[in-house]
C-alpha positions as CSV (number, residue, x, y, z in Angstrom):
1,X,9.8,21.4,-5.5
2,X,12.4,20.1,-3.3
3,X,11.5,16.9,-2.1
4,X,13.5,13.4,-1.3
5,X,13.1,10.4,-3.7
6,X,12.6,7.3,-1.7
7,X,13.3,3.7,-3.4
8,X,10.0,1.2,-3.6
9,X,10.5,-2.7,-4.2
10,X,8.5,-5.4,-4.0
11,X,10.7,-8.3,-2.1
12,X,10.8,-11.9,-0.6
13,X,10.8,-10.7,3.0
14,X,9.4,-12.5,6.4
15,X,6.7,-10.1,8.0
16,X,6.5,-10.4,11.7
17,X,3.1,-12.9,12.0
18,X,4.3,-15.1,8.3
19,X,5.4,-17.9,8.9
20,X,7.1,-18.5,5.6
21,X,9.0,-15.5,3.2
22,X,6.1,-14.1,1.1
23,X,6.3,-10.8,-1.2
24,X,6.4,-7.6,0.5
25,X,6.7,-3.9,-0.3
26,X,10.3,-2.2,0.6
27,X,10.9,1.3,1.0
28,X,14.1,2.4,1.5
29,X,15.1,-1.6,2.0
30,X,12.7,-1.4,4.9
31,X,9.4,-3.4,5.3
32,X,6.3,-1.0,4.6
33,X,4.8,-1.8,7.9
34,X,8.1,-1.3,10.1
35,X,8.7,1.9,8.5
36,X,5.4,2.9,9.5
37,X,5.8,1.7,12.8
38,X,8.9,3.5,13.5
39,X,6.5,6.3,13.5
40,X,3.2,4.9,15.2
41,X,4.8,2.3,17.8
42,X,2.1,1.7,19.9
43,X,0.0,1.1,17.1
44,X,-0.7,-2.4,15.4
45,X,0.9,-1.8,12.2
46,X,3.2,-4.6,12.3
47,X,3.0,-7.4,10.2
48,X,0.4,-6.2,7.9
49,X,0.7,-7.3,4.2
50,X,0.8,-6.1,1.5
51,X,-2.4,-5.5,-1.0
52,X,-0.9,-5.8,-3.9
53,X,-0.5,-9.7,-3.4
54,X,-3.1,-11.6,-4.9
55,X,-4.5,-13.5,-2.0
56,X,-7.6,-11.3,-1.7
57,X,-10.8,-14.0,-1.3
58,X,-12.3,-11.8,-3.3
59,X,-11.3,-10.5,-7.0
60,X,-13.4,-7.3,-6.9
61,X,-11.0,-5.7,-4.1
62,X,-8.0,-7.3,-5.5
63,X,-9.0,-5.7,-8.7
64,X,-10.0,-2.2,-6.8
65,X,-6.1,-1.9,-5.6
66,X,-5.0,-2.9,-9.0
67,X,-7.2,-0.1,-10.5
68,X,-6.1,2.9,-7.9
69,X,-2.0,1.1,-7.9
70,X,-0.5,3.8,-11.1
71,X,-2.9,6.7,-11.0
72,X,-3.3,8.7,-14.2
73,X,-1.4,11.7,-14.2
74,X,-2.7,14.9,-12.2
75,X,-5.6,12.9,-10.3
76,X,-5.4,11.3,-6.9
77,X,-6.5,7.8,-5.8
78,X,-6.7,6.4,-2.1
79,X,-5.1,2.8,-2.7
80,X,-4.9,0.0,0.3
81,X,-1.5,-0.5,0.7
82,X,-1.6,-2.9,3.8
83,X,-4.0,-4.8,5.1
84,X,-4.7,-7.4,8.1
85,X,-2.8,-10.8,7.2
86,X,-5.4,-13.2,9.1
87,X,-8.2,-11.8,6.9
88,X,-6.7,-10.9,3.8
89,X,-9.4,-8.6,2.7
90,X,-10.2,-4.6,2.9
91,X,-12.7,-5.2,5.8
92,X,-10.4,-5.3,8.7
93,X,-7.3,-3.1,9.6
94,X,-6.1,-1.2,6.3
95,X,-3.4,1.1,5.3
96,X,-4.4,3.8,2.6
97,X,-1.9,5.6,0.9
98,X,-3.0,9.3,-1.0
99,X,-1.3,8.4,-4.7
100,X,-0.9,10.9,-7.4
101,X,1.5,10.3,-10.5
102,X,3.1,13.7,-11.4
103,X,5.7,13.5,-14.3
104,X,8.6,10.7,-13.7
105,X,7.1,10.3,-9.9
106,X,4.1,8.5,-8.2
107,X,4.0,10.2,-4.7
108,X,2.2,9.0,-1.6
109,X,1.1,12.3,-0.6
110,X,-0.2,10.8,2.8
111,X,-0.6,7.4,4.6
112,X,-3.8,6.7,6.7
113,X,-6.0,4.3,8.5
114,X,-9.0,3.7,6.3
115,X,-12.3,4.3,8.6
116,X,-14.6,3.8,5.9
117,X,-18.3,2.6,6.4
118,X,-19.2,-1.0,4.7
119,X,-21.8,0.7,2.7
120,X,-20.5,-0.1,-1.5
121,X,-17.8,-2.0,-0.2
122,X,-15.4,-2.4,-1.7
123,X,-15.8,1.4,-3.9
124,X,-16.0,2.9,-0.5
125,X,-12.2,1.7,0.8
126,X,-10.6,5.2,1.0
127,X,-13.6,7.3,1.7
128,X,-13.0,8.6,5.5
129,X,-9.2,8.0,6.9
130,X,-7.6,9.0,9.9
131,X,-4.3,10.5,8.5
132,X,-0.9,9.4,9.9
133,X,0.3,12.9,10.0
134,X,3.8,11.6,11.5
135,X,5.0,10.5,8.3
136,X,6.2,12.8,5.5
137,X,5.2,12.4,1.8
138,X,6.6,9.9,-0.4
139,X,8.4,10.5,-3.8
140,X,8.9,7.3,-6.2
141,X,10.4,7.3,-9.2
142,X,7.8,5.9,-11.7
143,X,9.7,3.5,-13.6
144,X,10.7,1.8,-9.9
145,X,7.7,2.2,-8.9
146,X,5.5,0.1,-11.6
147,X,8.4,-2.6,-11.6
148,X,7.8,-3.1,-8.1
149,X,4.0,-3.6,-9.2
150,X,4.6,-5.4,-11.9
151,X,6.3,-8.0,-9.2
152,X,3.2,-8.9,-7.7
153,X,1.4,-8.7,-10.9
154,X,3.6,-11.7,-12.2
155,X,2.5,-13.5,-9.2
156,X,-1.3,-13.2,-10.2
157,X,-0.5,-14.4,-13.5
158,X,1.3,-17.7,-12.4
């Protein structure tokens, strides 16, 4: 499978909306949500944050993007990636990334809009997306990528 490896950290980086440096994911030493927006401009993909901060209101989604973050090898998740930064939750505007570990590589297969319905909130994050078909898959390596979660995992625990 021919494929290009992309490089994921996690960051002290100023979003577009923070007003102060706050953790962010990188890929390819570009802020998540400006690399998506490079492909959907006219969207409002900009200064969303990442999910994997622990800032979440409520512990049940924080732990539901924990839980899908490093899926187990040969099945699939659909784990928040972004999310609004004036609500902080999995309720309002929400990035979902299609993640499957295969090997030495956790690959975003494909990046969406979650359109769930409320109903089991927050299970049901992930259930119905609009797929950002602009944007081509993925490939991490898997050491790089659970350093970059274990980052913001450090943050929870302090």
């Amino acid at each position: 499978m021919k494929h290009t490896t992309s490089t994921i950290k996690a960051e002290m980086r100023k979003t577009i909306f923070a007003a102060h440096d706050h953790m962010a994911v990188t890929i390819n030493d570009e802020l998540l949500d400006v690399f998506i927006d490079e492909f959907y401009p006219d969207e409002e993909y900009l200064g969303l944050v990442p999910t994997f901060l622990p800032a979440f209101d409520d512990d049940d989604e924080y732990n539901l993007v924990m839980e899908r973050a490093l899926p187990k090898e040969g099945k699939t998740t659909m784990l928040p990636v972004l999310m609004c930064p004036e609500d902080l939750n999995l309720s309002c505007t929400v990035i979902i990334a299609q993640a499957k570990t295969q090997g030495d590589y956790v690959i975003w297969e494909k990046l969406g809009l979650d359109k769930s319905e409320p109903a089991n909130h927050p299970q049901s994050v992930g259930t119905k997306v609009q797929w950002l078909g602009k944007i081509a898959p993925l490939y991490f390596k898997k050491d790089e990528y659970i350093a970059c979660l274990n980052e913001f995992k450090q943050m929870a625990e302090e």
